[in-house]
N, CA, C and O of each residue as an XYZ file, in Angstrom:
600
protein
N    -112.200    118.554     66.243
C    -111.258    117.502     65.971
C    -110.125    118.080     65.121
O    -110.351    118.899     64.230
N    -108.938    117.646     65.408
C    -107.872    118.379     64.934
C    -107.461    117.282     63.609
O    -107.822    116.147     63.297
N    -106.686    118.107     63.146
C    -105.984    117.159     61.885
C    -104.698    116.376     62.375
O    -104.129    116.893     63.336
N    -104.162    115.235     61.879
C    -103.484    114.593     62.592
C    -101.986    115.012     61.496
O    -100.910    114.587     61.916
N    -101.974    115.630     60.466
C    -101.116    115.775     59.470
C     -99.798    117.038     59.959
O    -100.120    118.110     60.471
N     -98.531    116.702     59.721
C     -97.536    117.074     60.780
C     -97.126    117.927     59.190
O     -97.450    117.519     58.075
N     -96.298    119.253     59.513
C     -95.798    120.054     58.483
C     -94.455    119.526     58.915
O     -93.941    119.063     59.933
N     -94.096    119.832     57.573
C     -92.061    119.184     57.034
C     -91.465    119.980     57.477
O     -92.100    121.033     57.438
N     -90.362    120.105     57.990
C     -89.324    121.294     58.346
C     -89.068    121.258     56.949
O     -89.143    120.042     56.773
N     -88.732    121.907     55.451
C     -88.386    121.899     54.342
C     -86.752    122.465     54.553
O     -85.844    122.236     53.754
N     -86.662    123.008     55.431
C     -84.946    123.096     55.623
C     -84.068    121.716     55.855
O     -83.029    121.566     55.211
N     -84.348    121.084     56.445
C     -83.899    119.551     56.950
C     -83.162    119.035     55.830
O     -82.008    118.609     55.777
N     -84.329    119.190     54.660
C     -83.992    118.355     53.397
C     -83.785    119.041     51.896
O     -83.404    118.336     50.962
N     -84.008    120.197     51.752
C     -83.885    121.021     51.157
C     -82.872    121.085     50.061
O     -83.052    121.633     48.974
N     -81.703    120.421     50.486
C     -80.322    120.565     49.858
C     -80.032    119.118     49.754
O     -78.873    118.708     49.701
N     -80.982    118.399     49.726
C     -80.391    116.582     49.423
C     -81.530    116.775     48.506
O     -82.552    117.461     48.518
N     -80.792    115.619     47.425
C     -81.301    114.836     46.171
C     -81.000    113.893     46.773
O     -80.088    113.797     47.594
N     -82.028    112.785     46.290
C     -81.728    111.278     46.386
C     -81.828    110.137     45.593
O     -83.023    109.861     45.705
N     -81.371    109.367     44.922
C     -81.556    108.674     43.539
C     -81.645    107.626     44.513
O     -80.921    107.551     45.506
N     -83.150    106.288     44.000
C     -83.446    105.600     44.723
C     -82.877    104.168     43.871
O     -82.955    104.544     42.701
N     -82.487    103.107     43.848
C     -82.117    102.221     42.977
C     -82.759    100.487     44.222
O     -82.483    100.129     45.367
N     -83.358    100.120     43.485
C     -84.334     98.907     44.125
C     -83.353     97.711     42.889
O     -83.279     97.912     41.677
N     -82.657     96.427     43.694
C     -82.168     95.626     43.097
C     -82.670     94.327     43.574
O     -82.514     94.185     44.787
N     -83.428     92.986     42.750
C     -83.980     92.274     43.343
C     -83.207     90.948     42.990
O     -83.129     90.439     41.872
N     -82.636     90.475     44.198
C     -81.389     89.507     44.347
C     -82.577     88.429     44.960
O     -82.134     87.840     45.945
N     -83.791     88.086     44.659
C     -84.786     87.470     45.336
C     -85.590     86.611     44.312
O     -85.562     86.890     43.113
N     -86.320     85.543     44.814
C     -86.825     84.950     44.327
C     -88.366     85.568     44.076
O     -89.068     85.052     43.206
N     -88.822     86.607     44.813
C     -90.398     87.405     44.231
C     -90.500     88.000     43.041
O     -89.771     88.954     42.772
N     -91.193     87.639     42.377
C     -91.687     88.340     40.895
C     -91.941     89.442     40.774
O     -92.996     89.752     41.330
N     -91.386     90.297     40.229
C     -92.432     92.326     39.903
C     -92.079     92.934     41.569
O     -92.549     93.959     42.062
N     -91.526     92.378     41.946
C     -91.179     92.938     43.829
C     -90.418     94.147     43.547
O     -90.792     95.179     44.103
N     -89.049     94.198     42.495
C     -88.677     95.383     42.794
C     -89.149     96.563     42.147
O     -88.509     97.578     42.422
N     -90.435     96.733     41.085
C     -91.028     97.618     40.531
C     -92.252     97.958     41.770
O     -92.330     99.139     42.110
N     -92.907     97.265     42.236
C     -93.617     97.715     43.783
C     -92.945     98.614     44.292
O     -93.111     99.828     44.176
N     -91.753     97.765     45.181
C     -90.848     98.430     46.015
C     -90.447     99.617     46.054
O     -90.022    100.057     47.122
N     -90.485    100.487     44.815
C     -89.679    101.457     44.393
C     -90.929    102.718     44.190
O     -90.860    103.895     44.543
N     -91.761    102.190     43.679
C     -92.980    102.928     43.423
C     -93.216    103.319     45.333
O     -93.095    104.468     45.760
N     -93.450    102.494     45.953
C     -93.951    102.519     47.275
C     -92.921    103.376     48.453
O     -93.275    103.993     49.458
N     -91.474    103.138     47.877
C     -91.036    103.725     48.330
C     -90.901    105.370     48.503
O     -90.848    106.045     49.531
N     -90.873    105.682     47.375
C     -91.242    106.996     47.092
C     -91.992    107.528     46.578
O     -91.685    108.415     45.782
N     -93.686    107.084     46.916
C     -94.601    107.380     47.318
C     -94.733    107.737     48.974
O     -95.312    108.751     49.362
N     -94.118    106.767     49.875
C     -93.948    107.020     51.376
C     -92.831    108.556     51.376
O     -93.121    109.542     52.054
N     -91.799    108.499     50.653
C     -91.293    108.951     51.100
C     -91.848    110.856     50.581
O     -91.958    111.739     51.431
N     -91.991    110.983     49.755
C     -92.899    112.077     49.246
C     -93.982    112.169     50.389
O     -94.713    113.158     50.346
N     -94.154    111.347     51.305
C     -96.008    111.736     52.147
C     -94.873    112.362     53.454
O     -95.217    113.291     54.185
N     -93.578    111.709     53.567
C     -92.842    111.918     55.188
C     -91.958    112.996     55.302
O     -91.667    113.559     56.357
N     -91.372    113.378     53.735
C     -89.956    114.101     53.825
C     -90.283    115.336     52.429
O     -91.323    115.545     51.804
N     -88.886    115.985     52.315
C     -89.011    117.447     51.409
C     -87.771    116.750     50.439
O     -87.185    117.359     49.544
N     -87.560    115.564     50.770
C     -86.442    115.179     49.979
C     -86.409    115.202     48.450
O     -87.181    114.331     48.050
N     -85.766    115.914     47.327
C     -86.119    115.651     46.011
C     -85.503    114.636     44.993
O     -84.368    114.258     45.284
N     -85.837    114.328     44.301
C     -85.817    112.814     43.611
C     -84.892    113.186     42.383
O     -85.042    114.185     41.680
N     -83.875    112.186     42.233
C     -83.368    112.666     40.924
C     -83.196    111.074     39.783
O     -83.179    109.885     40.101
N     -83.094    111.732     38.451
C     -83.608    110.219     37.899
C     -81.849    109.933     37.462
O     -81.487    108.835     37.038
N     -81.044    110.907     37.617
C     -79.704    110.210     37.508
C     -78.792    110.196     38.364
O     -78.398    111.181     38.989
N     -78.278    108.775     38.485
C     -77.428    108.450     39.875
C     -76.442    109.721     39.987
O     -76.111    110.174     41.083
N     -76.054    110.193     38.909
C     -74.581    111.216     38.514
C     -74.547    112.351     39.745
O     -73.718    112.643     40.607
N     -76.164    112.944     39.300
C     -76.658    114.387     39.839
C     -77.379    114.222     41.620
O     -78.093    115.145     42.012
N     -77.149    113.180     42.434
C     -77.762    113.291     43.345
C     -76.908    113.440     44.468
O     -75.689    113.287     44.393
N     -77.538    113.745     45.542
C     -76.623    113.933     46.732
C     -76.351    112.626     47.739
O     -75.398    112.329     48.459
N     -77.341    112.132     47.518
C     -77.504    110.561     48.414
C     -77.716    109.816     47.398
O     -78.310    110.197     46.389
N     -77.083    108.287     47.633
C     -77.646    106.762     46.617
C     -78.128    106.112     47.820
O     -77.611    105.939     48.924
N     -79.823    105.638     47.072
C     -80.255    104.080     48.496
C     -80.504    103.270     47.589
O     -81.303    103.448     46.669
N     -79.788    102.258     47.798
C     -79.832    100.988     47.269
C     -80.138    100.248     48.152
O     -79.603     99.784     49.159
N     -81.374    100.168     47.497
C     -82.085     98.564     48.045
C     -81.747     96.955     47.286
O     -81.545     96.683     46.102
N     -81.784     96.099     48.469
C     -81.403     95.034     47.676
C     -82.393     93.684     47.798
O     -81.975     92.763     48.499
N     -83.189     93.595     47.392
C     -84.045     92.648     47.756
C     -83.446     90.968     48.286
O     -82.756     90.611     47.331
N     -83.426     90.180     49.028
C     -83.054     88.620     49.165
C     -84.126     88.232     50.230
O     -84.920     88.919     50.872
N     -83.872     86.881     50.194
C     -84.258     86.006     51.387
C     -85.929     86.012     51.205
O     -86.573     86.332     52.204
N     -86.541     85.729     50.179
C     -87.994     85.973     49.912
C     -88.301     84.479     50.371
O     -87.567     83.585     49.947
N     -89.527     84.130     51.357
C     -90.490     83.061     51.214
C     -91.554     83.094     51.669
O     -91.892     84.106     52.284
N     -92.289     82.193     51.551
C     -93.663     81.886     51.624
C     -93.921     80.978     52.483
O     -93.032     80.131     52.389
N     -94.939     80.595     53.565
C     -95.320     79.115     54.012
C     -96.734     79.621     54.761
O     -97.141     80.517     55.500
N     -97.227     78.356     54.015
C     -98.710     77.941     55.217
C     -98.966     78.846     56.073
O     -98.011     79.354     56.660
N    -100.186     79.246     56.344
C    -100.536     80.040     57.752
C    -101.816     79.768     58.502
O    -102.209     79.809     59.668
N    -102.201     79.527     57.533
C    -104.088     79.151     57.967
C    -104.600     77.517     57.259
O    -104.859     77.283     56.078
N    -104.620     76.858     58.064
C    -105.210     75.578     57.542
C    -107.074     75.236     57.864
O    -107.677     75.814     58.768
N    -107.697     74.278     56.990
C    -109.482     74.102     56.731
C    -108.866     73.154     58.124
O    -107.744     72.651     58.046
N    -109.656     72.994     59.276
C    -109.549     72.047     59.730
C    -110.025     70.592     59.144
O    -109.757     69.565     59.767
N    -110.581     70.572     58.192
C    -111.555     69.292     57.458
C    -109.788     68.690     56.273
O    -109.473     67.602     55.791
N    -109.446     69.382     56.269
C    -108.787     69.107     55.321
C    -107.144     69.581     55.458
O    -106.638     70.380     54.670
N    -106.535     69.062     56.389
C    -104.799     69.104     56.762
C    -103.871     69.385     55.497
O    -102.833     69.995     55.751
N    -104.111     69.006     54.098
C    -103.180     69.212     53.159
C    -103.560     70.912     52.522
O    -102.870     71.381     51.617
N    -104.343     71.441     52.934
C    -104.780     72.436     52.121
C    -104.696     73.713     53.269
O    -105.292     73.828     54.340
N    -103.810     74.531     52.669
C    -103.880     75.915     53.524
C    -104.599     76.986     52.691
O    -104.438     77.264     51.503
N    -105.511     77.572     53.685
C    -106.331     78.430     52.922
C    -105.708     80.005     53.237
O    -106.239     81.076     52.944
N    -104.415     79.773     53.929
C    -103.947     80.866     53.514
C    -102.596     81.138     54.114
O    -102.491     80.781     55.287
N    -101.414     81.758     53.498
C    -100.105     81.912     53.433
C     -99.456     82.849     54.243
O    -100.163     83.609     54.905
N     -98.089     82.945     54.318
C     -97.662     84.582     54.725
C     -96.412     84.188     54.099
O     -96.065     83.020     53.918
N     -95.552     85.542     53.680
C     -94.787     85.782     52.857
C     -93.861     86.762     53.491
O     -94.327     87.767     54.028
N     -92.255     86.478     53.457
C     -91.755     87.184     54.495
C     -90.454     87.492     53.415
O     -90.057     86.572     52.700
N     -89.799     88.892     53.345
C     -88.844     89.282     52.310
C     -87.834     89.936     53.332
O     -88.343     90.417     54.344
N     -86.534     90.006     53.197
C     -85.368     90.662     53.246
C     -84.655     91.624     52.505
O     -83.998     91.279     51.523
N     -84.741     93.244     53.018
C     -83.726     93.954     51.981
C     -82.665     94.833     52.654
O     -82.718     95.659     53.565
N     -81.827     94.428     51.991
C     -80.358     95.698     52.805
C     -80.634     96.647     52.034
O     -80.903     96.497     50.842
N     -80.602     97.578     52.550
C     -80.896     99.051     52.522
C     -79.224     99.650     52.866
O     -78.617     99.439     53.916
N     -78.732    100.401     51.729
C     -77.223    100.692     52.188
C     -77.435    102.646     51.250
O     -77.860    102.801     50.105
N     -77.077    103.555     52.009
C     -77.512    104.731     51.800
C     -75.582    105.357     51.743
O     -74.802    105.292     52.694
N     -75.271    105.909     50.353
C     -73.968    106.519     50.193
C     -74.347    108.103     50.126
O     -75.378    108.748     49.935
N     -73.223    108.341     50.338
C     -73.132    110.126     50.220
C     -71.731    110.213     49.351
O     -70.785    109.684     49.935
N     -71.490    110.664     48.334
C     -69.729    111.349     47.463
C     -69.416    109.696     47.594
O     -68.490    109.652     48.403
N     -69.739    108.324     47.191
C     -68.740    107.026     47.427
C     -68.858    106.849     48.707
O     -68.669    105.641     48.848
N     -69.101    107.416     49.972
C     -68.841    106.208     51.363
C     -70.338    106.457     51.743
O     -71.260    107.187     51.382
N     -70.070    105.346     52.773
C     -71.391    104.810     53.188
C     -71.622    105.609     54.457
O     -70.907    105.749     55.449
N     -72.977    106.158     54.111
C     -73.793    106.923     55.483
C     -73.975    105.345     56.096
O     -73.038    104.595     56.370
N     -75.012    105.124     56.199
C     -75.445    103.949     57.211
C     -75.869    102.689     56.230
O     -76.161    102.936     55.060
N     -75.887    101.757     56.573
C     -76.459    100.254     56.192
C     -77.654     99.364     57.261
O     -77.849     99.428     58.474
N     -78.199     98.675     56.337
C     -79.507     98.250     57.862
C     -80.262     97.425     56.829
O     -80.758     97.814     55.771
N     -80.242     95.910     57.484
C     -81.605     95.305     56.954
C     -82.485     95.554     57.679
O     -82.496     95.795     58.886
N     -83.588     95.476     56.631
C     -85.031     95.674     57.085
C     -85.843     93.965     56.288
O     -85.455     93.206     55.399
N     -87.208     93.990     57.285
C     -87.969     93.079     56.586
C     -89.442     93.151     56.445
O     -90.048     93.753     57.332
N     -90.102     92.636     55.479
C     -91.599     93.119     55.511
C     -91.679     91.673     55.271
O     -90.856     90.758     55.307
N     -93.160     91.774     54.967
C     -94.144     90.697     55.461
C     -95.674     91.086     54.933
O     -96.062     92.253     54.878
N     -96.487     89.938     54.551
C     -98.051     90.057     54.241
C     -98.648     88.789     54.483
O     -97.966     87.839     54.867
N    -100.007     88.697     54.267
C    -100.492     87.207     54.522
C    -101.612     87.520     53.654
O    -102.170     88.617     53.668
N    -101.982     86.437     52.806
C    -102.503     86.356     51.988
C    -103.752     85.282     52.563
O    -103.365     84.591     53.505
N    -105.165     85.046     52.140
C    -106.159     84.506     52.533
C    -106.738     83.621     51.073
O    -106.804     84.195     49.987
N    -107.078     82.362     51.228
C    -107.859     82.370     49.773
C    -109.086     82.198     50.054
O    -109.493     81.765     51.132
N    -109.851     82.559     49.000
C    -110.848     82.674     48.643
C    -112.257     81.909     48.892
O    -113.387     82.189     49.292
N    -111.427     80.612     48.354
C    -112.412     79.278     48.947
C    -110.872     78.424     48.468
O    -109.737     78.806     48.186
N    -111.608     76.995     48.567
C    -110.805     75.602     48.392
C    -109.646     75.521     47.231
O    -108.450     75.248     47.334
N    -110.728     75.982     45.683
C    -109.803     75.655     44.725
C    -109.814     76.803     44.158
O    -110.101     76.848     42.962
N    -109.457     78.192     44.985
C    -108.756     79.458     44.424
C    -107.853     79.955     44.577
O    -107.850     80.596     45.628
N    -106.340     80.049     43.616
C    -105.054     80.562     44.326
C    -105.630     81.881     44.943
O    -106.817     82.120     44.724
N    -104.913     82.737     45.678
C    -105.154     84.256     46.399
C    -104.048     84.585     44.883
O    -103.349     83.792     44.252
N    -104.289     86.163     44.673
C    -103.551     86.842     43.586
C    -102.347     87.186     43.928
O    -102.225     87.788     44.994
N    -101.492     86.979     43.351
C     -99.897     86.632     44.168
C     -99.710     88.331     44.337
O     -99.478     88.914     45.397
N     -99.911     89.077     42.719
C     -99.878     90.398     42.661
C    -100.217     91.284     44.056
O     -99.383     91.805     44.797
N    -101.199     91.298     44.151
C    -101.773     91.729     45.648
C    -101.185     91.426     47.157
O    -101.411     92.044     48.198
N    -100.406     90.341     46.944
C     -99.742     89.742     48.440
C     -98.266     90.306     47.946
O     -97.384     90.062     48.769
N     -97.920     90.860     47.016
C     -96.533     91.182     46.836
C     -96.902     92.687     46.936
O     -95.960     93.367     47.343
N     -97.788     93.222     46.726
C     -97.924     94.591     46.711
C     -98.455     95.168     47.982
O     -98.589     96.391     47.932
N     -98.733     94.698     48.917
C     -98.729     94.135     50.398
C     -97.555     94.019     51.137
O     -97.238     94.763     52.065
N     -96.819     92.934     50.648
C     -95.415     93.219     51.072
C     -94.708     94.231     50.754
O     -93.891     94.698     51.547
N     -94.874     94.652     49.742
C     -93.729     95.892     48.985
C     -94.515     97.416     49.840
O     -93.851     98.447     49.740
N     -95.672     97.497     50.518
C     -95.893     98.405     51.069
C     -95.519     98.459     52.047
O     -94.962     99.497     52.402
N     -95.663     97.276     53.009
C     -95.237     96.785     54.352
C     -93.332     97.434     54.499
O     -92.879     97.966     55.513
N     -92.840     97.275     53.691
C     -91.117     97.370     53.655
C     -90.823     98.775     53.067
O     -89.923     99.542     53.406
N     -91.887     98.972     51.997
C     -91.176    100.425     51.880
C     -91.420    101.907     53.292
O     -90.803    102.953     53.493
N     -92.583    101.265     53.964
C     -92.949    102.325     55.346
C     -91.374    101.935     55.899
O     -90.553    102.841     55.753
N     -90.987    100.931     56.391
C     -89.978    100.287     57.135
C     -88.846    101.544     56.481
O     -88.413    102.577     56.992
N     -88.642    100.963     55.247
C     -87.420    101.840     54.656
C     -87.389    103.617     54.270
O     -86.483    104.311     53.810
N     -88.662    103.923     54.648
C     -89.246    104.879     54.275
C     -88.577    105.601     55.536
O     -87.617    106.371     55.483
N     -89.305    105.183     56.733
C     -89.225    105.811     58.027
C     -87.367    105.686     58.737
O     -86.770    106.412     59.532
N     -86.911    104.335     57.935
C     -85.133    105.108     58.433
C     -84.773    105.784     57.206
O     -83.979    106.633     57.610
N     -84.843    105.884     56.320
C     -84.242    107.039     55.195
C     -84.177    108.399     56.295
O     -83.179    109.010     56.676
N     -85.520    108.602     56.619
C     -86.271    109.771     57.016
C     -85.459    110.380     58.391
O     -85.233    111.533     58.757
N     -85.142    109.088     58.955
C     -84.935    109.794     60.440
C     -83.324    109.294     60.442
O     -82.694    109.543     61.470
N     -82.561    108.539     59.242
C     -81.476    108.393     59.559
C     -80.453    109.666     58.985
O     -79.273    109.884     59.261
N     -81.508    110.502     57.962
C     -80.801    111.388     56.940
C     -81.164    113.208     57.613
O     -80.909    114.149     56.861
N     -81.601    113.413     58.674
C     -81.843    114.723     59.225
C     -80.694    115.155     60.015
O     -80.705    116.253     60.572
């Protein structure tokens, strides 16, 4: 059985820095500290790209912008019509990637999770359905960084 793990061209990316900046224009709580963590965590598993912690010194800016966050019903008790035993949660982020002041490319993306509860009278942990979503969107944003910047 072979390994399924693909080697980086390290030339591709070699000569880009990228300063990542997550802005949350949204109604989700702690979403853009997920987001950012997740993001470049994905992006460290896909690319050779290196990270810089000041906007000044990098070669690329991605600014993420979080909006358009909600929630609704997904799973209802049949015994009981007012009570959903479980949710889904759907977020919006423009993703806008500069090089020297102009813009390489722009692109919304959207993620998504669904949350289950427990029994009758247990919220589901919001933490966990946002950190769900924030994984769901950073692969999304992960995988065009990756293939929009080679």
């Amino acid at each position: 059985m072979g390994c399924r793990y693909q080697g980086i061209n390290t030339n591709e990316y070699s000569q880009k820095t990228l300063f990542l900046q997550v802005r949350n224009h949204s109604l989700a709580p702690q979403l853009s500290g997920f987001l950012r963590r997740s993001i470049l965590e994905e992006l460290i598993k896909k690319s050779a790209l290196r990270f810089s912690t000041e906007k000044e010194d990098a070669d690329l800016l991605a600014v993420v912008t979080l909006v358009n966050y909600s929630n609704a019903p997904e799973v209802f008790d049949k015994s009981d019509t007012f009570s959903a035993s479980g949710f889904g949660m759907e977020i919006e982020a423009n993703l806008e990637v500069s090089r020297d002041g102009s813009k390489v490319f722009s692109q919304l993306v959207k993620g998504s999770a669904s949350v289950l509860k427990e029994d009758a009278i247990t919220l589901p942990h919001a933490r966990q359905a946002n950190m769900a979503m924030a994984q769901d969107l950073a692969r999304k944003i992960s995988f065009l960084l990756v293939s929009q910047l080679k």
